[in-house]
N, CA, C and O atoms as CSV, one atom per row, in Angstrom:
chain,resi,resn,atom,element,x,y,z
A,1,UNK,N,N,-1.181,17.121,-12.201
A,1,UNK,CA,C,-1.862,16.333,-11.193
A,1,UNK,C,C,-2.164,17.151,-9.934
A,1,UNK,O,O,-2.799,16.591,-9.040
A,2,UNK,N,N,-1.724,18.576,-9.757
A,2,UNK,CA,C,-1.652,18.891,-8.575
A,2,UNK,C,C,-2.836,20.039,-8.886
A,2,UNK,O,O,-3.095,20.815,-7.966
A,3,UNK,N,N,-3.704,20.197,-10.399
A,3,UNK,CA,C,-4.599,21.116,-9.956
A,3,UNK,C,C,-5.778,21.038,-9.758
A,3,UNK,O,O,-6.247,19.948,-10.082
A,4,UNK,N,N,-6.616,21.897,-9.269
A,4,UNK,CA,C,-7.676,22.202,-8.491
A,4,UNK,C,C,-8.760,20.864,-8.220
A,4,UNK,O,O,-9.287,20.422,-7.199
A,5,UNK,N,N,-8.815,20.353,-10.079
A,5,UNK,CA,C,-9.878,19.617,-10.351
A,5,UNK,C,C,-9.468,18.008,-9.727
A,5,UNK,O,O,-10.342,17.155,-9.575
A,6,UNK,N,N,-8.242,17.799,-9.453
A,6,UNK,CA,C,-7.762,16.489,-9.097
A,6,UNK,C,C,-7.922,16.898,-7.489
A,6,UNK,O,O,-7.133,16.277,-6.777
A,7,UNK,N,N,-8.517,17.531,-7.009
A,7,UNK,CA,C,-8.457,17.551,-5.221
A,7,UNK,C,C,-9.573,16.510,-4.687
A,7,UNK,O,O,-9.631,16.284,-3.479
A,8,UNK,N,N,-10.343,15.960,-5.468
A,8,UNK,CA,C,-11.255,15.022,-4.890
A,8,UNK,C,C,-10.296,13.900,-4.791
A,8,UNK,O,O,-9.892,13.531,-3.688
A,9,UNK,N,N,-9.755,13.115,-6.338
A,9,UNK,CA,C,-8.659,12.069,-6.350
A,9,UNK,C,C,-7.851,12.149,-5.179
A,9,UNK,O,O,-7.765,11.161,-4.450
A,10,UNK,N,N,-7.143,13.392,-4.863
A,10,UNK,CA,C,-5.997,13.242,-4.115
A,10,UNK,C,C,-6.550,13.137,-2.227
A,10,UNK,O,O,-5.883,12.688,-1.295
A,11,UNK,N,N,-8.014,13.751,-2.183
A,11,UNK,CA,C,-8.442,13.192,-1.040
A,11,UNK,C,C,-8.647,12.073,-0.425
A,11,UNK,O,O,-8.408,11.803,0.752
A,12,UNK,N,N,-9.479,10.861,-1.943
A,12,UNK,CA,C,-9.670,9.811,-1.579
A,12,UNK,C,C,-8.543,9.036,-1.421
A,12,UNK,O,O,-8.428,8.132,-0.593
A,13,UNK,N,N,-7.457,9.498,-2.458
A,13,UNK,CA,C,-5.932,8.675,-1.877
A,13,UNK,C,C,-5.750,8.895,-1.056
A,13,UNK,O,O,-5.955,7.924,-0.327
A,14,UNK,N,N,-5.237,10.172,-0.252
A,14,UNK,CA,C,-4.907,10.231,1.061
A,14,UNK,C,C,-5.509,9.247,2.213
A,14,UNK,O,O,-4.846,8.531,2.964
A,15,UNK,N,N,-7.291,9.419,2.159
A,15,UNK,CA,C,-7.920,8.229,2.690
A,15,UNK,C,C,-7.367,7.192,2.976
A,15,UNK,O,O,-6.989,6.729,4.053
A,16,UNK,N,N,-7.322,6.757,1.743
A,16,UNK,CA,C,-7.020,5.215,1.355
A,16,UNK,C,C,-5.655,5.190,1.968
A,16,UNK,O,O,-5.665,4.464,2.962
A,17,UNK,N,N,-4.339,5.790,1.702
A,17,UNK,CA,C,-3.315,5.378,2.477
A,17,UNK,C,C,-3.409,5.934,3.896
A,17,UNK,O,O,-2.287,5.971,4.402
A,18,UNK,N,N,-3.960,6.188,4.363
A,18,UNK,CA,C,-4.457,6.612,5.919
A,18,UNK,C,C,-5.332,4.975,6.383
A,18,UNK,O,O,-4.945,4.363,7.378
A,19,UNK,N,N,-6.167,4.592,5.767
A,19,UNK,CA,C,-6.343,3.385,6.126
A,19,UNK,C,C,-5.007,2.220,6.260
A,19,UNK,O,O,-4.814,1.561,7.282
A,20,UNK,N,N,-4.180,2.132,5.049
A,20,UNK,CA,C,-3.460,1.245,5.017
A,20,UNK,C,C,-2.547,1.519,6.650
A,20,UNK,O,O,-2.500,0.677,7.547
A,21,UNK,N,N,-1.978,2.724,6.690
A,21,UNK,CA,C,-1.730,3.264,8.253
A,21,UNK,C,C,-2.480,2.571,9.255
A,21,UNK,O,O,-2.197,1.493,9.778
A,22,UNK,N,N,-3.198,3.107,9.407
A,22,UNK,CA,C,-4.260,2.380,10.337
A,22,UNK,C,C,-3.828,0.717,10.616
A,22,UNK,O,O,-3.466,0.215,11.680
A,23,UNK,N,N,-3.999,0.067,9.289
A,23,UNK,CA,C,-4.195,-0.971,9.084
A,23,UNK,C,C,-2.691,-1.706,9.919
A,23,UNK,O,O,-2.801,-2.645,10.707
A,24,UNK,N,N,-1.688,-1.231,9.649
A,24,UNK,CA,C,-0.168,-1.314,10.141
A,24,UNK,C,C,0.119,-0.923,11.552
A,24,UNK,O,O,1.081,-1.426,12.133
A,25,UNK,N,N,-0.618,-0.102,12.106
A,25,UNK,CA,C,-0.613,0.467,13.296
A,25,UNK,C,C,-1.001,-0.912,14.346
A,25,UNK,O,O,-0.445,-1.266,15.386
A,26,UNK,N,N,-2.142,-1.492,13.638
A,26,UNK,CA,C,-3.098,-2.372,14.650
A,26,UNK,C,C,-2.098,-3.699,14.717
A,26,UNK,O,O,-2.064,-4.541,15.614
A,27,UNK,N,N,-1.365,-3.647,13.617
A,27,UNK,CA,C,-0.500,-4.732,14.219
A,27,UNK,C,C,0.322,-5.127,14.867
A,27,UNK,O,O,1.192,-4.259,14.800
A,28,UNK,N,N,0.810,-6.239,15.767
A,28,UNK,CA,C,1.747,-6.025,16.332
A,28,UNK,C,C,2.916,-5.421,16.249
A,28,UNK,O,O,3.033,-4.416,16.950
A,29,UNK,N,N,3.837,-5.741,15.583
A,29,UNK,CA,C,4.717,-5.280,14.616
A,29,UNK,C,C,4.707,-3.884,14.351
A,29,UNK,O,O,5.699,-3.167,14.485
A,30,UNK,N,N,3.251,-3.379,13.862
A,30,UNK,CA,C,2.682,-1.770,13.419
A,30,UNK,C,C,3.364,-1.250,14.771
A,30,UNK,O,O,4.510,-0.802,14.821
A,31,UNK,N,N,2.452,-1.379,15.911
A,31,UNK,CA,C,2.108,-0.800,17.054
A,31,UNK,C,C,2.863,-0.576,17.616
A,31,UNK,O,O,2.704,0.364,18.395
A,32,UNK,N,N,4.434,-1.425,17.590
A,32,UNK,CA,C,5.697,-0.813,18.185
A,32,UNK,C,C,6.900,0.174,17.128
A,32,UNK,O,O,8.066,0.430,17.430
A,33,UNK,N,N,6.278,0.522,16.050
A,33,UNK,CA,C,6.906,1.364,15.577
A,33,UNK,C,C,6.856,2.614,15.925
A,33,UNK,O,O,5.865,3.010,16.540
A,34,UNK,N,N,8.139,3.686,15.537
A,34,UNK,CA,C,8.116,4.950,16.058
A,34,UNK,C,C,7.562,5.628,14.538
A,34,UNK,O,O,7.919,5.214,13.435
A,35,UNK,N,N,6.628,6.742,14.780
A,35,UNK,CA,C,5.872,7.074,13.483
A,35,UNK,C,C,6.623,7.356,12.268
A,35,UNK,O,O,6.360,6.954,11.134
A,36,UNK,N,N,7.537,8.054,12.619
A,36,UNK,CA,C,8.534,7.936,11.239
A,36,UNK,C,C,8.875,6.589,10.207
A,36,UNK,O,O,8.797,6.558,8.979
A,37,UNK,N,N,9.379,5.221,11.392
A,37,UNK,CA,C,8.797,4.396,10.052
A,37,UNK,C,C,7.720,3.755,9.906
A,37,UNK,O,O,7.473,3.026,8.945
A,38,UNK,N,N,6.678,4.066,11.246
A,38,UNK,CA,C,5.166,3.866,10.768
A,38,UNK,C,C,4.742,4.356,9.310
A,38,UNK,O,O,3.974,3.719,8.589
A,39,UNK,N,N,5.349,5.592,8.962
A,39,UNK,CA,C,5.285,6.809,7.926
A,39,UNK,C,C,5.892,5.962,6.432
A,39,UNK,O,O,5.423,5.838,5.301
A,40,UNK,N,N,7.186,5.472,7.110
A,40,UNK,CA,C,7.948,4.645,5.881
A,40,UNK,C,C,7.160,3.216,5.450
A,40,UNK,O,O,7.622,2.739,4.413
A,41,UNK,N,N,6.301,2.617,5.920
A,41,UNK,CA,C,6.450,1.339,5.822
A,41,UNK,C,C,4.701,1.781,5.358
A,41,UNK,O,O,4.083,0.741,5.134
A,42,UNK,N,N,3.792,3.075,5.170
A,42,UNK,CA,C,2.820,2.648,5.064
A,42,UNK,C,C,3.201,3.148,3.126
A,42,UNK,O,O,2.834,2.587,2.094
A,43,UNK,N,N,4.054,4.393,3.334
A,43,UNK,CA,C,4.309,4.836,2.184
A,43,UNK,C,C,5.069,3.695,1.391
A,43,UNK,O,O,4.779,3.740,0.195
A,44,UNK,N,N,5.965,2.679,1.717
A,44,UNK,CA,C,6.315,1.418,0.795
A,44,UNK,C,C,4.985,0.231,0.645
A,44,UNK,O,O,5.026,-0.528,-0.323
A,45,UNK,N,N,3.827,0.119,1.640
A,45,UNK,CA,C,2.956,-0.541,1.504
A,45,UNK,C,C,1.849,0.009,0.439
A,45,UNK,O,O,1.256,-0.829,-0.241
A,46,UNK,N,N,1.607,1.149,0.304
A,46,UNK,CA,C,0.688,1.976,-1.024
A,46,UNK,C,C,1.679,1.847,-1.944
A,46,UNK,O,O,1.317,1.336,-3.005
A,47,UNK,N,N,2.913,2.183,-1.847
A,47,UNK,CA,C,3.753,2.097,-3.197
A,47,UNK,C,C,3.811,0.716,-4.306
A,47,UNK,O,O,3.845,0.551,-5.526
A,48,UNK,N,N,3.798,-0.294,-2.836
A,48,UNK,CA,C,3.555,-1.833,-3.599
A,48,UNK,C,C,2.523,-1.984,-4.394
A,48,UNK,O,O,2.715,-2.460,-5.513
A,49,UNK,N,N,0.839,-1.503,-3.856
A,49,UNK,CA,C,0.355,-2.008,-4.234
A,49,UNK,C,C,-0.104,-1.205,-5.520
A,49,UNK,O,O,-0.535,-1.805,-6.504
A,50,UNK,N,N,-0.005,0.042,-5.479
A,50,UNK,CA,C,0.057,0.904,-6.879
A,50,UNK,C,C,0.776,-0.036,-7.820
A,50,UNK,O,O,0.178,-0.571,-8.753
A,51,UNK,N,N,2.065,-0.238,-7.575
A,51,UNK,CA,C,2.888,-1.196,-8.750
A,51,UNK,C,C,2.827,-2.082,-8.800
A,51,UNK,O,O,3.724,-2.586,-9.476
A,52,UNK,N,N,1.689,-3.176,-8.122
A,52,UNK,CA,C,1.145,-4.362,-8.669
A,52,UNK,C,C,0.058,-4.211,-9.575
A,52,UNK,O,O,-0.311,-4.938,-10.496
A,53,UNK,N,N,-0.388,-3.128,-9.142
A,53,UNK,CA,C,-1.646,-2.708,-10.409
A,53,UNK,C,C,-1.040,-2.514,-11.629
A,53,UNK,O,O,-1.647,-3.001,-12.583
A,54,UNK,N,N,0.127,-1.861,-11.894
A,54,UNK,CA,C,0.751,-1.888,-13.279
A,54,UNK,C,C,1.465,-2.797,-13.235
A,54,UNK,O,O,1.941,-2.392,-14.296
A,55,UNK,N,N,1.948,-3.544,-13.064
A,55,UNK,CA,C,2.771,-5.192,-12.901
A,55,UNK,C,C,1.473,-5.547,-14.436
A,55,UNK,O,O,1.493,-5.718,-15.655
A,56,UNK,N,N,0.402,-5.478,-13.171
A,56,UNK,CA,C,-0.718,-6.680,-13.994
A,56,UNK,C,C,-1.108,-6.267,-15.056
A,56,UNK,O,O,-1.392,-7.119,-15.897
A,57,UNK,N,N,-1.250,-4.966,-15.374
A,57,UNK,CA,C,-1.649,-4.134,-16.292
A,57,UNK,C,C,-0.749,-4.766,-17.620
A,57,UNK,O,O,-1.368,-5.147,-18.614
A,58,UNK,N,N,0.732,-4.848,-17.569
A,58,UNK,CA,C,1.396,-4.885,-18.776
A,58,UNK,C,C,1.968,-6.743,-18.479
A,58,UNK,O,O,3.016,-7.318,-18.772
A,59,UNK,N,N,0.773,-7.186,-17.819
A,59,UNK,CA,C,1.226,-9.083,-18.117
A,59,UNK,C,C,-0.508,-9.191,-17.752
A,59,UNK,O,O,-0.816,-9.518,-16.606
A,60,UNK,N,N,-1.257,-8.994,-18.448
A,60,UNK,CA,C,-2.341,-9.700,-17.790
A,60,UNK,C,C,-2.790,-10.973,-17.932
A,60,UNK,O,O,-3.921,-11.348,-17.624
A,61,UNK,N,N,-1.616,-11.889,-18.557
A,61,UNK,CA,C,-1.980,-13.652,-18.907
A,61,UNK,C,C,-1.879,-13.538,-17.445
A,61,UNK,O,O,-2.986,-13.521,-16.905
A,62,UNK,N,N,-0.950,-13.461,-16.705
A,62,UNK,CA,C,-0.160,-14.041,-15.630
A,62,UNK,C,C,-1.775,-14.060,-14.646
A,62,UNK,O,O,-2.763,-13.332,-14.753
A,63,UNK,N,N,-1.546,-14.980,-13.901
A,63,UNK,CA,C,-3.249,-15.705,-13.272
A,63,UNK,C,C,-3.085,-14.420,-11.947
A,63,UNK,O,O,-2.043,-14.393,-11.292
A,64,UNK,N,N,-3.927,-13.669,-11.738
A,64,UNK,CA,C,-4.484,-13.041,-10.250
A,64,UNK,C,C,-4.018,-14.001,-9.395
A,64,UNK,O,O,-2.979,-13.578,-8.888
A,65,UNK,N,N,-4.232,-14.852,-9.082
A,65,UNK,CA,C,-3.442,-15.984,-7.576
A,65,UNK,C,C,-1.999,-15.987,-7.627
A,65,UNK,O,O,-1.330,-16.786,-6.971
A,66,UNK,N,N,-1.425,-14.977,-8.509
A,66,UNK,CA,C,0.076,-15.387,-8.087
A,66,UNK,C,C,0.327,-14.014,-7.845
A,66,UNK,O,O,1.225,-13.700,-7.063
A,67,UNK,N,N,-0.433,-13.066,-8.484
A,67,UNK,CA,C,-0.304,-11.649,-7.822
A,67,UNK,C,C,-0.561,-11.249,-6.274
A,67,UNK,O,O,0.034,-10.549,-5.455
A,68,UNK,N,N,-1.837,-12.105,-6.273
A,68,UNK,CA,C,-2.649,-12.041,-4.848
A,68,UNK,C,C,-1.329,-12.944,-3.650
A,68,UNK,O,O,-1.375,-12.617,-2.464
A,69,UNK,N,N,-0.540,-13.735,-3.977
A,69,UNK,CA,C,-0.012,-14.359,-3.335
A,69,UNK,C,C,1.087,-13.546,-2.667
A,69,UNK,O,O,1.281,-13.198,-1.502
A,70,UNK,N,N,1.936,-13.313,-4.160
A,70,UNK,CA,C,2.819,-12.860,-3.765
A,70,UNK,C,C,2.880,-10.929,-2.943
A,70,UNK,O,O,3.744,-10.232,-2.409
A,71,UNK,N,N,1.589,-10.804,-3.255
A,71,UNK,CA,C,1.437,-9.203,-2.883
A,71,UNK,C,C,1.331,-9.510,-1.459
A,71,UNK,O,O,1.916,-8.764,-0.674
A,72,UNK,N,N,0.700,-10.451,-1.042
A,72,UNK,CA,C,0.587,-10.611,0.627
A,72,UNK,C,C,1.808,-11.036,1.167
A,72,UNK,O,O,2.079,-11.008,2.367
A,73,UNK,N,N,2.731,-11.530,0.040
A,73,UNK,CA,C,3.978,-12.085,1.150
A,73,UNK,C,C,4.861,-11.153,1.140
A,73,UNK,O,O,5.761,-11.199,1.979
A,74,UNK,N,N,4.805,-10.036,0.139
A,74,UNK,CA,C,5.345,-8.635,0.203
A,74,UNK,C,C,4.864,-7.136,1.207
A,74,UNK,O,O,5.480,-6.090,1.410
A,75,UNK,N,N,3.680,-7.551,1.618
A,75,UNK,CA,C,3.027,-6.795,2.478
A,75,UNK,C,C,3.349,-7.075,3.946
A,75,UNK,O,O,3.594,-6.349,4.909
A,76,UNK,N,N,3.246,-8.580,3.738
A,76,UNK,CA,C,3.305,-8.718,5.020
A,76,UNK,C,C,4.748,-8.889,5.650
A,76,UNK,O,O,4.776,-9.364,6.785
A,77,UNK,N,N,5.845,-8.586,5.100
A,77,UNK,CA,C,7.052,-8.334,4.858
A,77,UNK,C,C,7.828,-6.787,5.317
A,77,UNK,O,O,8.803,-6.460,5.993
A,78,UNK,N,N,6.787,-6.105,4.534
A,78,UNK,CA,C,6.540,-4.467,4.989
A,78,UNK,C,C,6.394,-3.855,5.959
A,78,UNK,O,O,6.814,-2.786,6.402
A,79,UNK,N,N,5.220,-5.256,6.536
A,79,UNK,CA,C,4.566,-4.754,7.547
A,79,UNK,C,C,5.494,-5.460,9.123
A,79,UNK,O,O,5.089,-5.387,10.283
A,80,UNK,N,N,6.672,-6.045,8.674
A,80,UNK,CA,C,7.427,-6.649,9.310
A,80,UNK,C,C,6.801,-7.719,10.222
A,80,UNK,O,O,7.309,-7.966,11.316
A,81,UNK,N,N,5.897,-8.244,9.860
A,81,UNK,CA,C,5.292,-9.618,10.251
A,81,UNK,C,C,5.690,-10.910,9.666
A,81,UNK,O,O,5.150,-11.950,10.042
């Protein structure tokens, strides 16, 4: 995973959890953290949602509205809100 040809993938991830950052920062909650667990809480917030994608992957009866539910009450948990 770490060669040459995967450097686009690993850019747009970085992106993407740089947004979720972002996203944690703007919140109240975000905004008084010291960056270290700004750092922790964005890296457990990408971690969640990577492993809801395989959650669903190996149950896909289980209905999207209970994923979607419960992923926000886990996020927003994370995000100490």
């Amino acid at each position: 995973m770490r060669a040459d040809r995967f450097a686009g993938f690993h850019a747009v991830r970085a992106e993407l959890e740089d947004g979720y950052r972002q996203l944690l920062a703007a919140t109240t909650a975000g905004g008084a953290l010291a960056r270290s667990e700004l750092d922790l809480r964005t890296d457990l917030l990408f971690g969640l949602i990577e492993g809801v994608i395989l959650v669903h992957r190996s149950d896909p009866e289980r209905p999207v509205s209970v994923f979607a539910e419960a992923t926000a009450d886990a996020a927003l948990r994370i995000a100490g809100i």
